[in-house]
C-alpha positions, 0 to 999 in steps of 0.5 A: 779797507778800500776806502782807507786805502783811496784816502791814503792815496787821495791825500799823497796825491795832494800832497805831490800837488803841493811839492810841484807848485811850492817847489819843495825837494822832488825826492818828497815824491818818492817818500810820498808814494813809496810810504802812502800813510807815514809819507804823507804825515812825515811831508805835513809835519816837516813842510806843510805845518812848519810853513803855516806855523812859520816860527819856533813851534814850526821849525821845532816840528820841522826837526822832528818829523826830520829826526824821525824820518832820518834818526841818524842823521845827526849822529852822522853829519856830527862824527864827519865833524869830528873827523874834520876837527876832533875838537872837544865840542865835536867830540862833544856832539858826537858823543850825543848824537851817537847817546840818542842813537844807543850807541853807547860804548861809542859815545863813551870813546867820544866824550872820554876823549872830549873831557881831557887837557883844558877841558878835563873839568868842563862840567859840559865835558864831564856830564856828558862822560858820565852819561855816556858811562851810565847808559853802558851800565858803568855805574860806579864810572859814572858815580866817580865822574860825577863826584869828580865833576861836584868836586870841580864845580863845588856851587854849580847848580846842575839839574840834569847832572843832579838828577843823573846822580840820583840815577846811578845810585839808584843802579848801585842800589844804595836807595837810600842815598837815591831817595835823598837826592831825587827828593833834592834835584824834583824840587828844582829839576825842570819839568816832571821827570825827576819826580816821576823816577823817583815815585817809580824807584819808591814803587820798586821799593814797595812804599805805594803810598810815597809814590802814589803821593809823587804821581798826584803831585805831577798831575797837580803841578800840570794843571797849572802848567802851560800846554807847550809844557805839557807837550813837551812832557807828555811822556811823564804826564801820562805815566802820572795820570795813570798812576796817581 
């Protein structure tokens, strides 16, 4: 313990040298020796690596490890937007950022708000409504929002709404009609997770075989996959593997 303690050390120590001699932010000192471990990976992922990587993969690190030292900041710096100018793309990220923070109900306020006047059938608009409604449990709001969305953009092609779809009918427990779109929205969705709720919502209906062929499928399909892919769903992957 001792050891792995002077290690810790060691490395904020390093890690301080470089703030002083790059000349990075002096508040990284305070994060560096106030959280001896996770400062110092939060100081690698958001300064060191980005620097060394120095294109999108970098920057895309860079926002991560910020996200995860400040997860809130986005949610703040977007609702001082919308108090600036409650235009409907404020409002909008406003709504998104309070979503990925589990504030729902206030997220709902946003993007009601949002999708109104000229922009009442803006399928950005009232996707990100119908979002905000699934995740506080208003499922049959959200199952007419998005009718009223398909009904408004009859040809659009919309992964994330389709899959949304799938989703909520699933939460009203009409599995039948929720079988049929998750096996529509999985042969187009980008990336894993539309077939992996699917083979969950199969496994809860007891039909193993189905799901156990939906999970070999995803491990499949990742073999051939590039490994930025696969990094980036990781989440879904593992799950797979696990299962399949």
């Amino acid at each position: 313990m001792p050891i792995l303690m002077g290690l810790h050390i060691l490395v904020s120590l390093g890690c301080a040298v470089h703030v002083i001699r790059t000349q990075r932010q002096m508040y990284w000192i305070f994060i560096l020796f106030a959280f001896p471990a996770l400062g110092s990976i939060v100081y690698l992922l958001a300064e060191v690596l980005p620097s060394a990587a120095g294109g999108p993969t970098g920057r895309k690190a860079q926002a991560a490890a910020r996200k995860a030292l400040d997860p809130g900041k986005e949610a703040r710096e977007a609702l001082v937007q919308v108090e600036i100018s409650r235009t409907p793309g404020n409002l909008r990220r406003a709504a998104m950022a309070l979503l990925a923070t589990n504030r729902a109900d206030d997220a709902v306020i946003m993007a009601r708000e949002a999708a109104t006047g000229a922009f009442a059938e803006d399928a950005a608009m009232m996707h990100t409504l119908a979002l905000a409604l699934f995740e506080t449990g208003r499922y049959e709001e959200a199952a007419d929002q998005l009718a009223a969305m398909q009904a408004a953009h009859p040809t659009l092609r919309h992964p994330e709404a389709h899959l949304l779809h799938a989703r909520t009918l699933e939460a009203l427990g009409r599995l039948d009609e929720a079988s049929a779109t998750y096996d529509s929205v999985s042969g187009y969705f980008p990336g894993p997770e539309a077939k992996a709720r699917w083979a969950m919502m199969l496994e809860g209906m007891g039909e193993g075989d189905a799901a156990s062929a939906q999970w070999r499928e995803i491990v499949t399909a990742a073999k051939h996959a590039p490994k930025h892919v696969r990094r980036t769903h990781r989440r879904w992957l593992d799950m797979a593997r696990a299962k399949a």
